[in-house]
C-alpha positions as CSV (number, residue, x, y, z in Angstrom):
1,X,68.6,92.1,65.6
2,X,66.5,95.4,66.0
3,X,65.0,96.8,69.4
4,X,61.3,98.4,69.0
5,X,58.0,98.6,70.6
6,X,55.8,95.1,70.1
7,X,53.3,96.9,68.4
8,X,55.0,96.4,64.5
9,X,53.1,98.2,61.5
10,X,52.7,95.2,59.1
11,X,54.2,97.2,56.0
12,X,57.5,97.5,58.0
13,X,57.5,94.0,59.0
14,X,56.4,91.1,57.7
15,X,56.2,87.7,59.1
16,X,55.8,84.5,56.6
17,X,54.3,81.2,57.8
18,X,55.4,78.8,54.3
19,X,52.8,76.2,55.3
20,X,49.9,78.2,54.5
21,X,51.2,81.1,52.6
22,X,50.2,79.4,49.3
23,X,52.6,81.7,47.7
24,X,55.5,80.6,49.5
25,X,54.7,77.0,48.6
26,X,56.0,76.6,45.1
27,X,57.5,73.3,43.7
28,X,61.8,73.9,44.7
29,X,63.5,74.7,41.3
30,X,66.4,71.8,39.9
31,X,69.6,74.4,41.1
32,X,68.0,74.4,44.4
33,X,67.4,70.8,44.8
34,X,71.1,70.3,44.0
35,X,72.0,73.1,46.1
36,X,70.0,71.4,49.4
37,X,72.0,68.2,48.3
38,X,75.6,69.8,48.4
39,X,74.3,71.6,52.1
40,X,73.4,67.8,53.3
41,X,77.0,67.1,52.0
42,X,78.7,70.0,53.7
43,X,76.8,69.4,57.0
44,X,77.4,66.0,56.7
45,X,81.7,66.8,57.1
46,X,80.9,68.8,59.9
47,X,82.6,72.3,58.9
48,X,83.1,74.9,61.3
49,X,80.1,77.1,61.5
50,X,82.2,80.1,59.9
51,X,82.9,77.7,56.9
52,X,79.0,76.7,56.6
53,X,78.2,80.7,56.4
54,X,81.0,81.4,53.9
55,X,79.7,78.4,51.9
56,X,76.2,79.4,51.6
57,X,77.3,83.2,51.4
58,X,79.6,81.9,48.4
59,X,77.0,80.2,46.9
60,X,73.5,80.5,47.4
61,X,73.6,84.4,46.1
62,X,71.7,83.6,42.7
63,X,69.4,82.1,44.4
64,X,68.6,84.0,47.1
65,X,69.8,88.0,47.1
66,X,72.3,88.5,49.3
67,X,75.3,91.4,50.4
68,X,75.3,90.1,53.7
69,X,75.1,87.0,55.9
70,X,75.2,86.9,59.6
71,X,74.4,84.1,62.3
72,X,73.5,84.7,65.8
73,X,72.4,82.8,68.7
74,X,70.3,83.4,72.0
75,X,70.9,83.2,75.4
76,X,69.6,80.4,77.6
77,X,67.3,83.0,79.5
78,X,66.2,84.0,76.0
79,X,67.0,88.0,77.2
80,X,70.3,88.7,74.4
81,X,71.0,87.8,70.7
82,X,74.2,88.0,70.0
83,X,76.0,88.0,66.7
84,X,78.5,85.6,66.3
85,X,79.6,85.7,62.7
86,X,79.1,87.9,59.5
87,X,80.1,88.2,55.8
88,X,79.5,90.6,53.4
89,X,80.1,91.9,49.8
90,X,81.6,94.7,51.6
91,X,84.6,95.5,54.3
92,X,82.8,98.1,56.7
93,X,80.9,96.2,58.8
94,X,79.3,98.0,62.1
95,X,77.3,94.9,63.2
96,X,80.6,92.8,63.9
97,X,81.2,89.2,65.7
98,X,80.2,89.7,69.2
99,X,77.9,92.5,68.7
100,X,74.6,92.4,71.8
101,X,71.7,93.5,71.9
102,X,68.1,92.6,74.3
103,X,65.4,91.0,72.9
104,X,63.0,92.8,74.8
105,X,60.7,94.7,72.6
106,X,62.5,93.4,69.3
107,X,60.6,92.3,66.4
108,X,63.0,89.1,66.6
109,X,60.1,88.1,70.1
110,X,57.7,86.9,67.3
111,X,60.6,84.9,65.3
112,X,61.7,83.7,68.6
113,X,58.2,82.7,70.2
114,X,56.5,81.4,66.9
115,X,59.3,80.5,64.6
116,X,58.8,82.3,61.5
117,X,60.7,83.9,59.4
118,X,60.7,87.6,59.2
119,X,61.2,90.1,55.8
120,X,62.2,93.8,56.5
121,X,61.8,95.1,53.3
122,X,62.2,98.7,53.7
123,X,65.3,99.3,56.3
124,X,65.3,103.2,56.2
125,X,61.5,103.2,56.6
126,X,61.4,100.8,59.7
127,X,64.4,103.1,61.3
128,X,62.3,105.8,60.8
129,X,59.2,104.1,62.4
130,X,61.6,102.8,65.3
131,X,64.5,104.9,66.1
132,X,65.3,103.1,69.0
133,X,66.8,100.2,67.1
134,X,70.5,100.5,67.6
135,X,71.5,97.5,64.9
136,X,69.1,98.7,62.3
137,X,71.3,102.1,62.5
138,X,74.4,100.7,62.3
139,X,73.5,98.2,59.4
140,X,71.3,101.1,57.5
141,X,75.2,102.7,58.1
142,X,76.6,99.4,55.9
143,X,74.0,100.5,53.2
144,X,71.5,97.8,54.0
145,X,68.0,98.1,52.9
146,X,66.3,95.0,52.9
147,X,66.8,91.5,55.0
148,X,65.3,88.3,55.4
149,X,65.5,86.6,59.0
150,X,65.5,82.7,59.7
151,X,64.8,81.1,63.0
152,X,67.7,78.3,64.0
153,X,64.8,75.7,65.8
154,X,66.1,72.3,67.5
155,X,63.6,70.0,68.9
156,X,60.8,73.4,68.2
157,X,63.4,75.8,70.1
158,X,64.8,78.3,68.8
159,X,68.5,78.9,69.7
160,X,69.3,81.6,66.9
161,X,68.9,82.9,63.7
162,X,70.5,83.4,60.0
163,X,70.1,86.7,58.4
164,X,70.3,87.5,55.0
165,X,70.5,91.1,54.4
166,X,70.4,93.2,51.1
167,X,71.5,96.9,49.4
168,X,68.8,96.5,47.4
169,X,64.6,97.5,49.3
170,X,62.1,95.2,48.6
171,X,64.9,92.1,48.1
172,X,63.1,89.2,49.5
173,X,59.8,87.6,48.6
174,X,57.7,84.8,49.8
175,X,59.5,82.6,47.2
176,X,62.9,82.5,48.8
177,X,61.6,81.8,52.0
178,X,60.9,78.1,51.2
179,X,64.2,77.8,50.1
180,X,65.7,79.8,53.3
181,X,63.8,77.7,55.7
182,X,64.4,74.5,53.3
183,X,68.3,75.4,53.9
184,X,67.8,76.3,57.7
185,X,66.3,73.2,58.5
186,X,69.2,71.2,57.3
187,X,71.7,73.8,59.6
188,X,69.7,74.2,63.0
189,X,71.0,70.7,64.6
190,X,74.7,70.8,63.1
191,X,75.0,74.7,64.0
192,X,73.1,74.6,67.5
193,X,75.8,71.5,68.4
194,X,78.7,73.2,67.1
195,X,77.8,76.4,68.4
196,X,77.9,74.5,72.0
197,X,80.9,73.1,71.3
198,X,82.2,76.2,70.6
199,X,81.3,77.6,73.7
200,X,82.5,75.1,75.6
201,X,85.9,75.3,73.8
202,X,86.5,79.0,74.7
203,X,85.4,78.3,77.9
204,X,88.1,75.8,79.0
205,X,90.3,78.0,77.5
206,X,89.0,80.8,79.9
207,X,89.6,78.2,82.4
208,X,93.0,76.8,81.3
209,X,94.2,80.7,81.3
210,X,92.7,81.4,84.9
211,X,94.2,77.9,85.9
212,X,98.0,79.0,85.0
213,X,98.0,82.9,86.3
214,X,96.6,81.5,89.2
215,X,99.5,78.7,89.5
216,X,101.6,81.0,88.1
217,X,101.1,84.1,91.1
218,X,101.0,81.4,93.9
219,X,104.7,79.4,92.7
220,X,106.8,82.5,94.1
221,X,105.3,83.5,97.1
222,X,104.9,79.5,98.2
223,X,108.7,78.9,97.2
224,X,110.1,81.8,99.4
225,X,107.8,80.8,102.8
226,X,108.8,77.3,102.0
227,X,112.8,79.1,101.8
228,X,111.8,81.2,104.7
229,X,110.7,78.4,107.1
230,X,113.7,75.9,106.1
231,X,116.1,79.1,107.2
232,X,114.1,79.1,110.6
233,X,114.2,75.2,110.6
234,X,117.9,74.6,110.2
235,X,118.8,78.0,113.4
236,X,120.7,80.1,110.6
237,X,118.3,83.2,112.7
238,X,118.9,81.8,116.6
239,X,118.3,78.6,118.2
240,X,114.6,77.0,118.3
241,X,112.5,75.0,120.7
242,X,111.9,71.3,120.0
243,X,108.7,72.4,119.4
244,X,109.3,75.5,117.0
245,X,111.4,73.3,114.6
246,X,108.2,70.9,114.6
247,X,106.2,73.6,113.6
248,X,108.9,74.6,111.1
249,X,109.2,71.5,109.4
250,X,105.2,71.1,109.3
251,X,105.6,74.2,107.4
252,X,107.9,73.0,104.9
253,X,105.7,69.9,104.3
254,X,102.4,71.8,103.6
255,X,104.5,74.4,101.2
256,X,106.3,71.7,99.7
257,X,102.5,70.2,99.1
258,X,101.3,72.9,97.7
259,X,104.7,73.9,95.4
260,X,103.5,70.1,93.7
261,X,100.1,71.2,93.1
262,X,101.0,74.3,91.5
263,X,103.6,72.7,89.3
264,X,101.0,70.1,88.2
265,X,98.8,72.6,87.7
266,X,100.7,74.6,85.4
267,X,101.3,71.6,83.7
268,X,97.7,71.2,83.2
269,X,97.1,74.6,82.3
270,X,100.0,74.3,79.4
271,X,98.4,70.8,78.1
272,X,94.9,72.0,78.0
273,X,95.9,75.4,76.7
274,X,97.9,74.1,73.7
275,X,101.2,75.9,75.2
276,X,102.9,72.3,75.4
277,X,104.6,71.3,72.5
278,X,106.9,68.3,71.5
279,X,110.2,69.5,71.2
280,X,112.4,66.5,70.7
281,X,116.3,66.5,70.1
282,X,118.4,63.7,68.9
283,X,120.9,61.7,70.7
284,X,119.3,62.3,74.4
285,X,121.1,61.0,77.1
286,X,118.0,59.5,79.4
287,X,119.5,58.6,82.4
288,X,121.6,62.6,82.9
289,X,118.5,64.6,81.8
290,X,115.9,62.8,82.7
291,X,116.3,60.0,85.3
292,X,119.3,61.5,87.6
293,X,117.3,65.1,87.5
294,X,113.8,63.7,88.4
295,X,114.9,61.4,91.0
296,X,116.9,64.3,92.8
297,X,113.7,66.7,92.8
298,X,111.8,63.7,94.5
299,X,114.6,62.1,96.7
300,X,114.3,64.5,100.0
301,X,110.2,63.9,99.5
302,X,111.3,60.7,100.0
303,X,113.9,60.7,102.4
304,X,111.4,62.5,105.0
305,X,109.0,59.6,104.6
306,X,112.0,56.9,105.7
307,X,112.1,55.5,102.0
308,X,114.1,53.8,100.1
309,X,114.3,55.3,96.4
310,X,116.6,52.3,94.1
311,X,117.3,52.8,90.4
312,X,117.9,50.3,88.2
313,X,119.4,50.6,84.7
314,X,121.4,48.2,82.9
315,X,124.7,47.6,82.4
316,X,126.0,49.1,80.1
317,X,124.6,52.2,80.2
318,X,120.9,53.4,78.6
319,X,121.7,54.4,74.7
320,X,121.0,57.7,73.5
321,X,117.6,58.8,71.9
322,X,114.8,61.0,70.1
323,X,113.1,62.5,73.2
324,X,111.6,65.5,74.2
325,X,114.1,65.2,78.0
326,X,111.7,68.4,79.6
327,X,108.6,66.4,79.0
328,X,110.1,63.2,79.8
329,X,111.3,64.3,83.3
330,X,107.5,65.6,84.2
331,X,106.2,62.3,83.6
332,X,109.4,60.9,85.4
333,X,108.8,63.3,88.5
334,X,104.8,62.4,88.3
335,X,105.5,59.2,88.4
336,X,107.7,59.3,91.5
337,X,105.8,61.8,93.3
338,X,102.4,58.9,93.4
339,X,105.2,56.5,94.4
340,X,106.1,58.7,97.6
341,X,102.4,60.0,97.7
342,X,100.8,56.6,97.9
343,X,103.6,54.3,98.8
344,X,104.1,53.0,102.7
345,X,105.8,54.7,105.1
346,X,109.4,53.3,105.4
347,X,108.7,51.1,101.7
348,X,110.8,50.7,98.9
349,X,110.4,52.9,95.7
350,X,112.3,51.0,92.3
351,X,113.3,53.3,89.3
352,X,113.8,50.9,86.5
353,X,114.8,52.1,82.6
354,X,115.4,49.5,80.1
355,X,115.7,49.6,76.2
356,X,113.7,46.2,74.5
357,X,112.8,45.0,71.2
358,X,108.5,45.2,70.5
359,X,107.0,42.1,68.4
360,X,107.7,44.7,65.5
361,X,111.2,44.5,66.1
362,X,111.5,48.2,67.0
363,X,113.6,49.6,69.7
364,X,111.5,51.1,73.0
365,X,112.6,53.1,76.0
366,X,110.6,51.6,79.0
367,X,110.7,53.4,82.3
368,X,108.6,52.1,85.5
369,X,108.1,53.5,88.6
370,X,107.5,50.1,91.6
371,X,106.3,51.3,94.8
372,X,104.7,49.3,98.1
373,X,101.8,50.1,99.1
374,X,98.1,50.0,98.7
375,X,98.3,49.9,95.1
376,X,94.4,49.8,93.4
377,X,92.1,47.4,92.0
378,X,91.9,45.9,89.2
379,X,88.4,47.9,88.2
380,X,89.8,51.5,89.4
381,X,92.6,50.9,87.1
382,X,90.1,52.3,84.3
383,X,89.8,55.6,86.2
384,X,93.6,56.6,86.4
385,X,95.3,59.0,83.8
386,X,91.8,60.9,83.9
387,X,91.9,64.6,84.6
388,X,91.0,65.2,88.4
389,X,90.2,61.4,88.6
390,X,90.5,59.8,91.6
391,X,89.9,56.5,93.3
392,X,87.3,55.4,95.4
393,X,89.8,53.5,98.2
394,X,89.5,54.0,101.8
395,X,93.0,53.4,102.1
396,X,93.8,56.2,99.4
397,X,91.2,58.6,100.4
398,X,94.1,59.9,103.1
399,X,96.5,60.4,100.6
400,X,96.6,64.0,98.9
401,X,96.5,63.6,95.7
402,X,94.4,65.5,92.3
403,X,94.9,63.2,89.7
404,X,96.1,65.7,87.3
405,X,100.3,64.8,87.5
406,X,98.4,61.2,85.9
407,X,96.8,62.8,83.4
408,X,99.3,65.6,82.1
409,X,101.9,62.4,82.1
410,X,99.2,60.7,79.9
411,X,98.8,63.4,77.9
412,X,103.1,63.8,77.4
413,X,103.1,60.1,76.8
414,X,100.8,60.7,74.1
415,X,103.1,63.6,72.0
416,X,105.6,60.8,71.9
417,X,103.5,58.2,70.5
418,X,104.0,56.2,73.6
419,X,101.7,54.6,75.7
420,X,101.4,54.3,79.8
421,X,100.4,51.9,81.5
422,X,99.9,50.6,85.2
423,X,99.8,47.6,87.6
424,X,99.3,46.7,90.7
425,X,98.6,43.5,93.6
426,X,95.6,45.2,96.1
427,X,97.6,45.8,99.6
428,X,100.7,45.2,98.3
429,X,102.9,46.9,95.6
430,X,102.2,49.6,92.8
431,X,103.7,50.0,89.3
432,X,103.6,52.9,86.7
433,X,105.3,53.1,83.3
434,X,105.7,54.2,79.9
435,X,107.4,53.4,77.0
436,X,108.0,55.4,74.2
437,X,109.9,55.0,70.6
438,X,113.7,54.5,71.3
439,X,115.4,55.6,67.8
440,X,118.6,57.8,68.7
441,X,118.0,60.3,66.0
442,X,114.6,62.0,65.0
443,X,113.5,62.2,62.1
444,X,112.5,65.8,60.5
445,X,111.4,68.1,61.3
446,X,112.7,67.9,65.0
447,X,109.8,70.1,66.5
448,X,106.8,69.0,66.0
């Protein structure tokens, strides 16, 4: 990763085509044979890329000299390289994960553009030739003296490179090249698709982080105008028009809205960003601290849509068991949210818990959430407990809804080794539920 003029004297770089250097061409020795096998076999389990570089660091050195080992990729525009891992025989290391640096007028171009490899085998001289070169300072700085470059090519593009780099001038030779390129060849896919995935991992991190301070910063501010406008509403600061209180109370719907987004949301955000974990406890009591507490946060939703929220558990009461209850009462709270969301104005919402006996003969808790309404057909069914899923109904369309409450409920479900289900008859009724495992004590450890 060295910045220059194009113009590069051949004695301070060399480029090596193996298919017509003849030199470079020589029959592959037994070690490396088995060597190329063991690479197919490590590729094969699908390693993290840091554990393919410490493999081949650890154990391609006799083979091919080596104090350090670095992989880096390109850009899309093909404008940066930037370094993404690195070992070495060593612990100062200047040219560190994440170190950038422009292509433009780097000897890498030619590696880039034609796909050879490329041998530096005099570091100190090609500083002296090209003291513009940031990284070849910092690694001459390591004490390296010698390197041998390798273009990372999928479907003929190169997306990055391997570099081998040595304490030693004069290190590398036509010879290891075939057996560099022999090894790079068996990488490029497995790297350039991890590498992606990679990417795409910290980015929906990024995303899960943004997602939760933003959630996060709007909950207060939302909660107290929602406060602030129920205090107007209800004349504790003077008397109001018939028409003030309408606006009041318009008020408290829209922040009331918005108070369910942002809790879904930083729901979402604690699902996706591996912040939620299954904390169950032993002997739960279901119906006080889950069923009671979800149906009070959802009862004056709705009350101010005229409906009629019945719940249903047997007689006698639901036995204790292994639960996480804070989990339990999202889904719970999700679940009767849709019902109010979705349902008919005026309709019926059912709450119904039960304990049964599976074909297994194990104990489940089962609790479903019956609503009239629309409900869904039978094909959108498949789309529901998707993230921001939703369906393609004219007489949902209306309704406000993200699809995420489904989804994080799907996802809760899930830590219990549960399952979630829904049902519903087109135009007339809606039904959600879930079941989980219904022991009263869990087993060890409790947090999981």
């Amino acid at each position: 990763m060295s910045s220059e003029p194009q113009h590069t004297p051949q004695h301070a770089v060399t480029y090596v085509d193996p298919f017509r250097d003849s030199a470079a061409l020589r029959p592959i020795a037994p070690e490396a044979r088995e060597l190329l096998h063991t690479v197919n076999q490590k590729i094969a389990a699908r390693p993290s890329l840091r554990a393919i570089v410490d493999y081949l660091f650890e154990h391609t050195q006799t083979l091919i000299p080596c104090d350090r080992m670095g992989l880096a990729f390109v850009d899309e525009g093909n404008e940066f390289v930037t370094s993404y891992y690195n070992r070495a025989t060593y612990d100062e290391l200047h040219v560190r994960d994440g170190y950038r640096e422009a292509l433009r007028g780097s000897s890498l171009l030619r590696v880039l553009s034609n796909g050879l490899p490329r041998i530096i085998s005099d570091l100190e001289a090609y500083a002296r030739e090209h003291p513009r070169s940031r990284s070849t300072r910092l690694l001459i700085r390591e004490g390296v003296r010698s390197s041998l470059t390798c273009p990372l090519s999928v479907e003929g593009r190169v997306v990055g490179f391997i570099f081998r780099s040595s304490r030693t001038p004069h290190s590398y030779g036509p010879q290891h090249i075939e057996l560099q390129m022999a090894i790079t060849e068996r990488l490029s896919q497995a790297v350039e698709k991890a590498w992606r995935i990679e990417q795409l991992e910290e980015a929906n991190h990024a995303y899960t982080q943004m997602l939760g301070f933003v959630s996060h910063e709007l909950k207060s501010p939302v909660a107290s105008m929602v406060t602030d406008a129920q205090i107007l509403a209800e004349g504790y600061l003077g008397d109001l028009t018939d028409e003030q209180r309408a606006k009041c109370e318009s008020m408290i719907r829209k922040g009331q809205y918005l108070l369910g987004l942002v809790r879904e949301y930083l729901d979402l955000a604690r699902v996706e960003g591996g912040e939620l974990k299954l904390q169950t406890r032993s002997q739960v009591d279901v119906m006080r601290e889950v069923l009671d507490d979800a149906v009070d946060i959802v009862r004056p939703q709705a009350d101010a849509h005229g409906m009629q929220l019945i719940v249903c558990v047997p007689s006698p009461a639901l036995p204790p068991v292994c639960c996480d209850p804070n989990l339990l009462r999202i889904v719970t709270v999700n679940l009767l949210d849709n019902a109010v969301k979705y349902g008919n104005e005026g309709g019926d919402i059912r709450v119904k818990a039960e304990v049964f006996t599976d074909h297994r003969g194990e104990p489940r808790l089962r609790i479903a959430v019956w609503n009239s309404g629309p409900g869904f057909s039978r094909d959108q069914r498949d789309k529901l407990f998707r993230r921001f899923s939703r369906l393609d109904d004219p007489a949902l369309k209306s309704r406000r809804g993200t699809g995420v409450g489904l989804y994080n409920s799907w996802r809760i479900v899930q830590l219990h080794k549960g399952r979630i289900t829904a049902h519903s008859e087109q135009g007339e009724w809606a039904e959600f539920s879930f079941e989980i495992p219904a022991t009263a004590d869990c087993a060890e450890p409790e947090a999981v």
